[in-house]
N, C-alpha and C positions, 0 to 999 in steps of 0.2 A: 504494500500500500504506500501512497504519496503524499508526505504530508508537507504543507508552508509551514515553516517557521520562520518568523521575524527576531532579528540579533540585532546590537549598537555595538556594531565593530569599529575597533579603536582604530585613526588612521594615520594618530601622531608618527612621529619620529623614535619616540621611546625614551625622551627627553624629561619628559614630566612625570611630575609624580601622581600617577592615578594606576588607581586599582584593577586590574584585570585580569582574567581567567580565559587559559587556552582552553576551548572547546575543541574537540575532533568529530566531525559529523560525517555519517556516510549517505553521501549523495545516491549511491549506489551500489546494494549490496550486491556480495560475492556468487554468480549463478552459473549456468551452463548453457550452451550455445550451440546448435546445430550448425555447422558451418561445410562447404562443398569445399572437396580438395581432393586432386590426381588420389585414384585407386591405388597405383603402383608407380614410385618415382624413378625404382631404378630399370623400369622396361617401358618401353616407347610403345605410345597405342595405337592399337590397329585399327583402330575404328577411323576415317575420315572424319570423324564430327567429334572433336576432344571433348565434348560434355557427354561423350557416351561413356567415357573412362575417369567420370568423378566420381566421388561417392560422398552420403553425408557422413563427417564427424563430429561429438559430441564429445566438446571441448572446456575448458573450466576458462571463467573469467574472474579476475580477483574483484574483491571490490575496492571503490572509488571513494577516497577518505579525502575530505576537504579540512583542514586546522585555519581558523580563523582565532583573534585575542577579541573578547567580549570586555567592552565596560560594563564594572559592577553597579558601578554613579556615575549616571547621565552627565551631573552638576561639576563634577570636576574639570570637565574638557570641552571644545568645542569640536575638537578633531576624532569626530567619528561619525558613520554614515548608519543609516539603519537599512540592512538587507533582508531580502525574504532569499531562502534558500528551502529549494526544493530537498527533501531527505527519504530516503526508503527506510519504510519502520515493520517491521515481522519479515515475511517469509515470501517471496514471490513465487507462484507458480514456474517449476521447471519445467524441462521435457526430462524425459525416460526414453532409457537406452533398451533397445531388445532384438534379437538375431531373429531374424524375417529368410523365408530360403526364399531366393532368386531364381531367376533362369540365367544359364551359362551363354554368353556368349553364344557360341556352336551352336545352340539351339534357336535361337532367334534369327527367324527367316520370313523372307517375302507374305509365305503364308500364313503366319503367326501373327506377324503386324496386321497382316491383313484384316484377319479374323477376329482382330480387338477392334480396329479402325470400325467393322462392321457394325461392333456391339455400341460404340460408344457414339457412332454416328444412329444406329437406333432408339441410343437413350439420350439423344437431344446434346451430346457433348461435343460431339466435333462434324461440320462441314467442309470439310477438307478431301481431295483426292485418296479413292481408296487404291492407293499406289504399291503400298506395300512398304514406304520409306519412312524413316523415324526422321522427320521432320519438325520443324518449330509447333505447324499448327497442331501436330499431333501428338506433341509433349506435352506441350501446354492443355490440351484435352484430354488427355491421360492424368495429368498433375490435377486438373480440376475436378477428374470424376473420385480420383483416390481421393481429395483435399474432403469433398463434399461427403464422400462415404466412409470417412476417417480408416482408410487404408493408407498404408507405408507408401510415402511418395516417391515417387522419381526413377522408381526403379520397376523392371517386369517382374514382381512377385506373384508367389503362386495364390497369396490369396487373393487378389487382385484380379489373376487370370481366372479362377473359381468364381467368383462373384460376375464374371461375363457368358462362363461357363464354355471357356476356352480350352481346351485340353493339348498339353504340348507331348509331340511328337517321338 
């Protein structure tokens, strides 16, 4: 959760004698991050279209500590400003990590695309050429029908292919 909080942060020199107290706030706590990055770095991809050989990973982010000096009394100073600072207070929803079986490369053929392109052009997700090719308009239609049906995105999973009622070869 996101809460304002308003400070009178001291903005002297450090010259004077007035009272204040470091504060440490965390703008942004410590969470986890879904992020796309090369499958395999040390072997070159076969695929023509390098976002066929990303995968997501889920990555830790620290969090975000801001230290600001707080006046204790307004009345002693005139050098200080008063801030609203944005701060995360409990626990933010993460994501969750869990091992999804794919289809292999090797398996993913003309026909295979095809027969999703069909399913998903039946259920209103993609108007696109049924080509047979993994394509923008046909990831992004595949990304939208997993997105909507809370399937594992981005990739040809078998539940995914189940839920078309796709059977690979």
């Amino acid at each position: 959760m996101i809460e304002i909080e308003e400070f009178f942060v001291y903005t002297g020199d450090g010259n004077e004698n007035v009272e204040i107290i470091e504060k440490k706030i965390v703008v942004k706590s410590a969470q986890t991050k879904w992020i796309k990055k090369p499958a395999n770095l040390k072997t070159k991809c076969a695929s023509p279209d390098p976002n066929d050989c990303m995968v997501w990973c889920l990555v830790e982010e620290e969090a975000v500590v801001r230290t600001i000096q707080v006046l204790v009394d307004t009345t002693q100073t005139k050098n200080d400003v008063i801030e609203r600072i944005k701060k995360q207070t409990g626990e933010e929803k993460r994501g969750t990590m869990e091992w999804k079986e794919v289809v292999c490369e090797k398996y993913i053929d003309v026909s295979l695309i095809q027969s999703v392109q069909n399913r998903l052009l039946e259920k209103g997700f993609y108007g696109g050429d049924k080509n047979g090719k993994m394509d923008k308009s046909f990831k992004d239609a595949l990304s939208l029908f997993q997105i909507e049906n809370t399937l594992p995105v981005g990739q040809f999973d078998f539940e995914t292919l189940d839920v078309h009622g796709v059977l690979v070869n």
